[in-house]
C-alpha positions in Angstrom: 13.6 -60.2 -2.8 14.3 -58.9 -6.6 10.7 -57.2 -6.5 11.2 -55.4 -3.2 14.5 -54.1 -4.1 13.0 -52.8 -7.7 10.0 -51.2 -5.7 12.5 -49.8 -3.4 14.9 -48.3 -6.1 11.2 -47.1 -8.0 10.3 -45.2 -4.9 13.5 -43.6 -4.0 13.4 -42.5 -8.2 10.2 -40.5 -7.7 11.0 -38.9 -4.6 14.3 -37.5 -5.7 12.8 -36.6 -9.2 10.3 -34.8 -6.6 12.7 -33.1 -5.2 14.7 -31.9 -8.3 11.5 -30.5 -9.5 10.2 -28.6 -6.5 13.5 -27.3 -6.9 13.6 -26.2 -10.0 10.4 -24.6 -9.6 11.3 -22.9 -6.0 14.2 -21.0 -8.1 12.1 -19.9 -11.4 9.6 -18.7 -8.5 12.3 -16.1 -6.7 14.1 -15.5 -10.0 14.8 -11.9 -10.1 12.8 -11.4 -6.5 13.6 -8.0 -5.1 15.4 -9.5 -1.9 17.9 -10.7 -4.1 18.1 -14.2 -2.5 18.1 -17.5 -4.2 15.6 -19.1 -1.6 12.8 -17.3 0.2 10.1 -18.6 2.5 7.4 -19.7 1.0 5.1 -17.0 2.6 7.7 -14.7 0.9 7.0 -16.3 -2.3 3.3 -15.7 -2.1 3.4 -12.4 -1.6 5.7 -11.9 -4.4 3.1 -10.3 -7.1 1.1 -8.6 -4.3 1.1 -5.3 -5.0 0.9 -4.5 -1.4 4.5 -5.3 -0.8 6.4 -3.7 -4.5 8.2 -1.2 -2.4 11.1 -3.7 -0.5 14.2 -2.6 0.9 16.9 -4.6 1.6 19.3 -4.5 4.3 22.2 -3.5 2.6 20.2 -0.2 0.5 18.6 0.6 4.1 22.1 0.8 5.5 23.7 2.6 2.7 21.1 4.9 2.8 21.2 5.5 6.6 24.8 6.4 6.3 24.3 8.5 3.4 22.0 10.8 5.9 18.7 10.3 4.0 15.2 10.3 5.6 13.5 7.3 5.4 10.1 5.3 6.5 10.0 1.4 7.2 7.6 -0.5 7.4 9.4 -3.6 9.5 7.2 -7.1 8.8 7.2 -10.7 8.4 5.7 -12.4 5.9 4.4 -15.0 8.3 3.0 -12.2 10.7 -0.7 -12.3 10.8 -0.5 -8.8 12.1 1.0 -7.7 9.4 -1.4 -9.8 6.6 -3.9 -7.6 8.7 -1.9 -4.4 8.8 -0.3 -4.3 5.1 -3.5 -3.1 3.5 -4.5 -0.5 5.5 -1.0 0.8 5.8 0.6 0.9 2.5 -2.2 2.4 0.3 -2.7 4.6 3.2 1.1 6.1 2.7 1.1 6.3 -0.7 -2.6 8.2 -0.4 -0.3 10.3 2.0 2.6 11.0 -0.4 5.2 9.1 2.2 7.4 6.6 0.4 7.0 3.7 2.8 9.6 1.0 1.9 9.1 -2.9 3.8 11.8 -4.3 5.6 11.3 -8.2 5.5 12.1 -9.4 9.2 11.3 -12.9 7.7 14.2 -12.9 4.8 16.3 -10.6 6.8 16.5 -11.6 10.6 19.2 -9.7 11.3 17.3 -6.8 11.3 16.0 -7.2 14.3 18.6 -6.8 16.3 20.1 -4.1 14.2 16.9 -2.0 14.4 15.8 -3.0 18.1 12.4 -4.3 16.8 9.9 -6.1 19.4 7.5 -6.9 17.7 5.8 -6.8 13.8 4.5 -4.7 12.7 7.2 -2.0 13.4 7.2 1.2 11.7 10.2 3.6 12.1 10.9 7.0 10.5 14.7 8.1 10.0 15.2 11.4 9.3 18.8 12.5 8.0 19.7 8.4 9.2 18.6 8.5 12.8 15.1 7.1 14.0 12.9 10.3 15.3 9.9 8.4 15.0 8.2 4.7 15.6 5.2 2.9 16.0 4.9 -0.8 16.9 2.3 -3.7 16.9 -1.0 -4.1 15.1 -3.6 -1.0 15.8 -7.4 -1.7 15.1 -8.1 1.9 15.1 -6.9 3.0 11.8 -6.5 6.6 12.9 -3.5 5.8 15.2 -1.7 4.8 11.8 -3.1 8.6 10.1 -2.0 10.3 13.2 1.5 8.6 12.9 1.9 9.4 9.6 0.8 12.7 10.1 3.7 13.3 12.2 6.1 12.0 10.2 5.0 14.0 7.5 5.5 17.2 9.8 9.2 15.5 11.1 11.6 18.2 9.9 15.3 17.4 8.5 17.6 18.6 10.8 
């Protein structure tokens, strides 16, 4: 019986020493993140040095800036979204080629948005111009030149 109660008290050691260290590390991973959350999904986490999604927005700057009456594009994902995995490289280097400053709205750390923005589906894009949407396109699009064409037009939305 001692045996069995020393294996016991062995195992229940390891996995809480497991859990303090994954952790530990979970926090040094998202330390200084730009979502400025203590936790984040672990999809999050991946795509943290990706240089496909540098340009974050988070819901309190998009709101700020909204108010404020500035023109803005976002690009509305999920980090979990295969869509989006699909959609983020063709999109992103595509804007910047385009000279549009594209910021990412993550659905997945920020679910609220959703209902705050009326978003369907990811991949959402939406253009504000002077804080109200003129502009959106949803859902994943294998022909690249519907993404071209939309951001042609947003490039030609003028400020009112």
């Amino acid at each position: 019986m001692k045996k069995l109660i020393i294996i016991m008290a062995v195992i229940m050691a390891i996995f809480i020493a497991l859990v303090v260290i994954t952790n530990i590390q979970q926090k040094q991973n998202v330390e200084g993140n730009p979502f400025g959350k203590d936790k984040l999904h672990p999809e999050t986490q991946k795509q943290l040095e990706d240089p496909l999604y540098q340009n974050i927005i988070t819901p309190n700057q998009l709101e700020e800036d909204l108010a404020a009456g500035e023109t803005k594009t976002i690009y509305f994902y999920s980090s979990t979204c295969p869509a989006c995995k699909q959609t983020s490289p063709v999109v992103v280097p595509m804007a910047e080629e385009m000279g549009i400053d594209m910021e990412l709205y993550n659905l997945e750390e920020f679910k609220a948005g959703w209902n705050v923005y009326g978003i369907r589906s990811t991949p959402t894009f939406i253009h504000f111009v002077d804080g109200k949407e003129v502009e959106r396109l949803e859902n994943y699009h294998e022909d690249q030149s519907v993404y071209t064409d939309w951001f042609e037009k947003v490039k030609e939305t003028p400020s009112e």
